[in-house]
N, C-alpha and C positions, 0 to 999 in steps of 0.2 A: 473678565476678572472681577471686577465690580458686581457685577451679578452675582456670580458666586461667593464672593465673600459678604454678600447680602445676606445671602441661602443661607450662609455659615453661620450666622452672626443671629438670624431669625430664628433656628434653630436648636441654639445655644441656647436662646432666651427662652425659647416653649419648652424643652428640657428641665431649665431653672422652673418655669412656674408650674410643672406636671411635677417637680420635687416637693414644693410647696405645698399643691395640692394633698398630693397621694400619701407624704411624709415617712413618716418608719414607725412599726407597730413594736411596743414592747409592753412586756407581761409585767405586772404590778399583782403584788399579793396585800392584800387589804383585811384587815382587822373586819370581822363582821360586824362591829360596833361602827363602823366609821362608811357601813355600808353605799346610804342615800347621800350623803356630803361628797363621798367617792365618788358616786357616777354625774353629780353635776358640776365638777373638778374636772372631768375626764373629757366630761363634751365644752366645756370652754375651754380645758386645753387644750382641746381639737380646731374648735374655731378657730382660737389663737395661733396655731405653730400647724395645724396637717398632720400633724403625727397623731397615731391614734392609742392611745393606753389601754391597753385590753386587762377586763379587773377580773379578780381572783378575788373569792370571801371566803372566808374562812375564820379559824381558830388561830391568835400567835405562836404558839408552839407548837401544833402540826404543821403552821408554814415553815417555821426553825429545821422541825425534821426534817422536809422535804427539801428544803434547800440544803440541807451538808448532805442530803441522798442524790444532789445534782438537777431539783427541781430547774425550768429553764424560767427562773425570774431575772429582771434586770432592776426594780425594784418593791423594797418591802415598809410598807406601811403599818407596822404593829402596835399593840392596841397595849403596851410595856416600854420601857428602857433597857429591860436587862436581854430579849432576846437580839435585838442592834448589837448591842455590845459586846453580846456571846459570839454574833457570827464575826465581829474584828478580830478578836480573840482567834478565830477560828483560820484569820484569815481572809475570808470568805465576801469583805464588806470595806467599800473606804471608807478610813474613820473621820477625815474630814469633811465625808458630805451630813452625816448622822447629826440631827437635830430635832426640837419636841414640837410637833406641828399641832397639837391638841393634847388640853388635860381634861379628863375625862369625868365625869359628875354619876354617880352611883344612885339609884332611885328605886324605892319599892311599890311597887305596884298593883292595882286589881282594877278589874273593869267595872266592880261592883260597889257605886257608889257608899263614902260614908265607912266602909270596910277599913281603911287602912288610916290611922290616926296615930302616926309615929313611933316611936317604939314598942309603945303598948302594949300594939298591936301582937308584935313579936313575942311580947313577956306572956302576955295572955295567952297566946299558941291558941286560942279558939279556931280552928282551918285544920285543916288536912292534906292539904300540901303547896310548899312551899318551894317554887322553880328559879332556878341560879344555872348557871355552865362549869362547867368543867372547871374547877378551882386550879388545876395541875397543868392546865392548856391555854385557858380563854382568864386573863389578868382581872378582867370583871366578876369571877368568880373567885378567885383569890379577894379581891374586895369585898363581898357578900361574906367570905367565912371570916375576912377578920373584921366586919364591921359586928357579926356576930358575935362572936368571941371579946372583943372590945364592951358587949352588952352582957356577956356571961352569959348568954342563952344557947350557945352553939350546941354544945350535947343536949341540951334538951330537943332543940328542934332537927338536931341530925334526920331522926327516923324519919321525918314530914318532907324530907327535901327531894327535890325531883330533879336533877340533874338532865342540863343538855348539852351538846356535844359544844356550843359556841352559842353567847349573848341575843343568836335569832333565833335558835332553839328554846332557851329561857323564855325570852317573848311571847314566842308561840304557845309553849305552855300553859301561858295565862288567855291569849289571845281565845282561844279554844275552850276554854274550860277545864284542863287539864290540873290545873292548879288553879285554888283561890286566888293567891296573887303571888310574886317574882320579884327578886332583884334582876333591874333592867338598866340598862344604860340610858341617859336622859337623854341624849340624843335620837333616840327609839319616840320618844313620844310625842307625838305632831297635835295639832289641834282638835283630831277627829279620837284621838285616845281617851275618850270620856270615862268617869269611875273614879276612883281617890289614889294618889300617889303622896309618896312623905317623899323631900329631898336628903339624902341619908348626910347627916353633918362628917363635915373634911375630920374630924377628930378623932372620928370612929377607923378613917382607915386610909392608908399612907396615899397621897396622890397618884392617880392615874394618869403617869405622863406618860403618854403615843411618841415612840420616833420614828422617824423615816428615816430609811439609810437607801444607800446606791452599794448595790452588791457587785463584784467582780467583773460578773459575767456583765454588768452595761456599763462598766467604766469606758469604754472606746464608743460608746450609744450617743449617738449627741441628742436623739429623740427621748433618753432615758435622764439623763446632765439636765434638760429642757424640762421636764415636769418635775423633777428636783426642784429644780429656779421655780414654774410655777407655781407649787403649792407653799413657798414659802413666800410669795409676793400679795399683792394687797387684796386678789380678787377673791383669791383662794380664801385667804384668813374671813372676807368679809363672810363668807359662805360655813368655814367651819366655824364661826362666829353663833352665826342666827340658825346651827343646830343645837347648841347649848352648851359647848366647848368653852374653856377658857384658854386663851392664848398663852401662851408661856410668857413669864414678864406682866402678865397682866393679873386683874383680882378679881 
């Protein structure tokens, strides 16, 4: 009897620690602004808890569609406030996990040194084209037309603008050659981003606060609950920190 309830007992416990291990995969849809902070979020959440966060990048508002069209997220990471709070609205989202995990800093950009010298730049329109995302989908492009529009140059530089489907699209644009230079998200540009950027001043265009929410479909997730907790605790923040994020609460 002792024997076997040894077996029992050893068992149990290899069980527990192959839980541990192997943990529980859930779908995260992620702002493509928030892209590289995501994925080393993802892998100390892994270290930490086992569970593995499989990321989705994309546009906020084609994630919005796709989840009231029954996408299988557990949760969503958007690069807005207002599509969180459409899917409570919707139903679709608990309103008490929904919080702003990063505000987001708006940046014009070119690889071509000396080229981009603050507004000026803009007013001048010397260039031929000018890359931003999707205003109507990607919130970082809603900030590029009203920082425009705040400058009074928006109709002017309409015809020069080259739109991409989401804020890595923009990037790319510029990244390539495709455009002289981009409104880009500051979190896009690492050390190796060489050329001129202007940081675009908060005055020009309403903050970019990011929430996270926990959607329906992982409220019973305790691996979905568990990365909630972690991107709101201290390792997380230290990381979306030192991509160029401002913290909420903080200046």
């Amino acid at each position: 009897m002792k024997l076997a309830r040894l077996i029992l007992v050893n068992a149990a416990l290899l069980l527990l620690m192959l839980g541990k291990v192997w943990g529980a995969d859930i779908n995260v849809a992620v702002a493509a602004n928030f892209t590289e902070p995501a994925k080393e979020i993802a892998a100390r959440f892994t270290e930490k808890t086992g569970h593995q966060a499989v990321l989705s990048f994309g546009a906020s508002g084609q994630f919005y569609s796709q989840i009231t069209q029954g996408a299988p997220f557990q949760v969503l990471l958007s690069a807005d406030d207002a599509r969180p709070k459409k899917l409570i609205e919707d139903g679709l989202a608990i309103r008490e996990s929904r919080f702003t995990y990063a505000i987001g800093k708006l940046v014009l950009w070119s690889k071509t040194a000396g080229l981009v010298k603050g507004a000026e730049t803009l007013k001048a329109a010397s260039f031929a084209k000018l890359s931003i995302c999707n205003p109507a989908a990607a919130p970082y492009g809603a900030a590029a037309v009203e920082a425009m529009k705040s400058l009074g140059i928006y109709q002017t530089l309409q015809p020069k603008l080259v739109e991409g489907a989401t804020i890595t699209q923009a990037y790319q644009f510029v990244e390539t050659g495709n455009a002289e230079l981009g409104f880009v998200a500051l979190s896009q540009l690492g050390p190796d981003d060489t050329g001129s950027r202007w940081l675009v001043p908060q005055e020009l265009y309403a903050p970019i606060r990011q929430d996270a929410i926990l959607l329906k479909s992982g409220a019973e997730s305790e691996a979905a609950h568990a990365f909630i907790d972690f991107l709101r605790g201290p390792e997380a923040r230290t990381i979306i920190k030192r991509y160029g994020y401002v913290l909420d609460g903080e200046s």
